[in-house]
N, C-alpha and C positions, 0 to 999 in steps of 0.2 A: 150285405146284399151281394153274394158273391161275390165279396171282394173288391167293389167296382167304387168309384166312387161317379158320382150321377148327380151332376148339376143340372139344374131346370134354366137356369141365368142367371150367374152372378151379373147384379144390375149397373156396372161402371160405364161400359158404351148402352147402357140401353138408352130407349129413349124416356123419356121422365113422365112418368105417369101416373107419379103420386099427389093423389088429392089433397085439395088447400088442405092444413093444419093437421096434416095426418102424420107423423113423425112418429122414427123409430128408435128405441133404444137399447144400447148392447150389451151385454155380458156373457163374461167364459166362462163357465162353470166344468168341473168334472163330469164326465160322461156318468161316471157310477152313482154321483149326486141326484140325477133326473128322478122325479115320480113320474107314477105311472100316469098320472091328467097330464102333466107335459109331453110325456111319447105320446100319447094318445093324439093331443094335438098334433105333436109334429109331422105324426104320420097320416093326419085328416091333411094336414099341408102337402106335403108330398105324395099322396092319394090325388091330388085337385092337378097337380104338373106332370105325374106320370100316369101313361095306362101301363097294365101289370104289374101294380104294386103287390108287396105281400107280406102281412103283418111278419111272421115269422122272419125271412129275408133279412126284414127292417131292423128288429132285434137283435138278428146275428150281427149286421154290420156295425151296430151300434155296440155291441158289448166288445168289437176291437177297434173302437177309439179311448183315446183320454180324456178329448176336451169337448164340447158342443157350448158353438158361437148361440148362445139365445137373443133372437133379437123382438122386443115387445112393441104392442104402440104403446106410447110416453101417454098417451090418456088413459086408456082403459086395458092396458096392461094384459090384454090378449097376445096371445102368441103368433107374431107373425110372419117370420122365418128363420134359420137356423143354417146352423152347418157344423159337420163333424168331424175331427181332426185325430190323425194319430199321428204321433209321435214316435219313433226309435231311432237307436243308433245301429247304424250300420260299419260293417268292412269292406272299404273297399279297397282300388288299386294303391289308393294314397294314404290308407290309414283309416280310423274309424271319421266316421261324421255321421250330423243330424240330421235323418231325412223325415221331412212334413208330409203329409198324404193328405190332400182336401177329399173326404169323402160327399155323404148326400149332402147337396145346398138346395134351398128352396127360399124363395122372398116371394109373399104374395103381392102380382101383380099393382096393385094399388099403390106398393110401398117402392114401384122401382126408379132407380133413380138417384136413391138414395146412399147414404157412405158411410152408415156407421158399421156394416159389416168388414168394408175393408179396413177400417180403421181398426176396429179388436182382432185380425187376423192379423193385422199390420205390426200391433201391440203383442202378439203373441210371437213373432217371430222374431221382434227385437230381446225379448222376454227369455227366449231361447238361446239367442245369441251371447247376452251377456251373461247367462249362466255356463256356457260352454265358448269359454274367448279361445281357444286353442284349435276348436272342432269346426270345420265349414257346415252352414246348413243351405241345406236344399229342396225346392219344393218342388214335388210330384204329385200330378193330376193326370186322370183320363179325362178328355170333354168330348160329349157328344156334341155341347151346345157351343155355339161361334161366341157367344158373350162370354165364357167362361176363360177358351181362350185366348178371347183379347185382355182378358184381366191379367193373366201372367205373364204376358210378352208385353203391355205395356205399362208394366209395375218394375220388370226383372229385364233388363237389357241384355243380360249373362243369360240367357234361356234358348229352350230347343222346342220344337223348331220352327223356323222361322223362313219368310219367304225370301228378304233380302240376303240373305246367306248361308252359304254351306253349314251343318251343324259340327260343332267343335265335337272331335273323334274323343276325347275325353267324357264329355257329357253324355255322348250318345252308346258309349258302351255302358257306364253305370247305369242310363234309362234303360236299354236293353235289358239287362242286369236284374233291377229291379221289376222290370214290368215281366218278367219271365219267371222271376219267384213268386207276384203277385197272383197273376191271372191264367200261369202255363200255358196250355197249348189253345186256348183260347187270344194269345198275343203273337202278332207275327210282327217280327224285326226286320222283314222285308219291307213292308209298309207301316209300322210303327203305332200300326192297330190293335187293340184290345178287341174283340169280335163280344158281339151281344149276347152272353152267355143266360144272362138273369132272365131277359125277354121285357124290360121294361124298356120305353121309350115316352121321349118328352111328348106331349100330345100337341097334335096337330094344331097348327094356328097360336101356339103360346110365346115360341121366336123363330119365325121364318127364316131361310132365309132368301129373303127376295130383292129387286134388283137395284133398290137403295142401299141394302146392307154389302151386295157385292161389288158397289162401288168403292170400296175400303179394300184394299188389296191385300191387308191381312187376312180379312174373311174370304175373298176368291181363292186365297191360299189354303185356308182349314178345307174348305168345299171342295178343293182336289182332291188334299193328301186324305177325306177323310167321307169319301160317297156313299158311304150306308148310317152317315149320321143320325138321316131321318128313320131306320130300323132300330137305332141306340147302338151300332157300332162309337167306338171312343180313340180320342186321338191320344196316343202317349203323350204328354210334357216333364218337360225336367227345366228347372232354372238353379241356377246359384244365387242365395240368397246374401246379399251384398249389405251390410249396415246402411248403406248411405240410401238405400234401396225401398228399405224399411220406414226408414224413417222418415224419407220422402212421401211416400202412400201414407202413412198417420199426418205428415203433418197436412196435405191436401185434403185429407178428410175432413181436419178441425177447421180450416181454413174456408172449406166448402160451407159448413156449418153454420159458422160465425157470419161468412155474406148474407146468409137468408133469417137472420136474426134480424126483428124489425128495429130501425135503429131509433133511438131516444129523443125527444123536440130538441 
């Protein structure tokens, strides 16, 4: 989709609004594996969070990733949100590394709340890690939506940017970097905006943000640096993806999980 990658909410601060006994389950498949009933689905998903979708758009961004997070309900094995990742190696100032790109994410509202999505992205960049122990990896996202990024500032401590401090001149040239090969003259490094080139935007009412949410001074911070969110302008991020990092996010996943397991007489 031009390149963008277009969260609706990833659901880690949302508030929890999945109904009793409606559980979701995860798996990474290759992007090239998908049939066509699954796109089909994923883009009725993504149809329901965005206005301006566009089956074609869809396809294209989808044919440059590798992996799509599929997430099911555990009963009836409907499709109920997803997310797509690509994958390569970059050059940069310090030599080649792994850079992550979250592109479209969608979790249908019912299901939020929930953590098996961060848990297989969590798995997947550990997955990464130990196949490349020599190479840093890093994760790069644009977000329109404030849920998204609160997911990566508070998964990645090592990330940009952020309200409580200046951003490390290292990170922020590589984000320049990348976000200027990604999206050209649609990204300005002035303000660290990717500008609404696709013309899709999260629909109205689906994650506000209103004056509970900006009581989090994480999100008074995206809501500055980031004032045409609600047109689908997107905020550059970048983090350095840290093992200990990783591994933290999968294991509060499972951890989450296991609490809401009804326990035994």
């Amino acid at each position: 989709m031009n390149h963008q990658a277009r969260s609706a909410a990833l659901p880690r601060d949302a508030p929890v609004f999945a109904r009793p006994g409606r559980r979701l389950a995860g798996r990474t498949v290759a992007a090239g594996d998908l049939d066509e009933a699954t796109k089909r689905a994923a883009f009725a998903l993504f149809t329901a969070a965005y206005e301006g979708a566009d089956w074609p758009r869809f396809l294209t961004d989808l044919s440059e990733k590798q992996h799509v997070i599929l997430m099911h309900d555990k009963e009836t094995g409907e499709l109920k949100g997803f997310s797509t990742v690509s994958v390569r190696v970059e050059q940069t100032e310090r030599g080649k590394a792994i850079v992550v790109f979250s592109g479209d994410t969608v979790i249908d509202r019912d299901y939020w709340g929930q953590k098996q999505l961060h848990k297989e992205f969590s798995l997947l960049l550990l997955r990464l890690q130990i196949e490349n122990p020599l190479r840093p990896v890093y994760w790069f996202l644009v977000s329109k939506g404030y849920k998204t990024y609160l997911t990566l500032i508070n998964s990645c401590p090592v990330s940009i940017p952020r309200h409580e401090r200046a951003d490390d001149p290292w990170l922020r040239r590589l984000l320049d970097s990348l976000a200027t090969a990604r999206f050209g003259a649609a990204y300005q490094a002035s303000t660290g905006i990717a500008l609404n080139v696709a013309h899709e935007r999260v629909r109205i009412g689906l994650a506000p943000i209103d004056e509970s949410a900006l009581s989090n001074p994480h999100v008074r911070y995206f809501a500055e640096r980031n004032p045409g969110h609600v047109r689908g302008d997107e905020l550059a991020c970048l983090a350095l993806v840290r093992k200990r990092d990783a591994a933290a996010v999968a294991f509060r996943s499972v951890m989450a999980r296991l609490r809401k397991r009804p326990r035994a007489a």
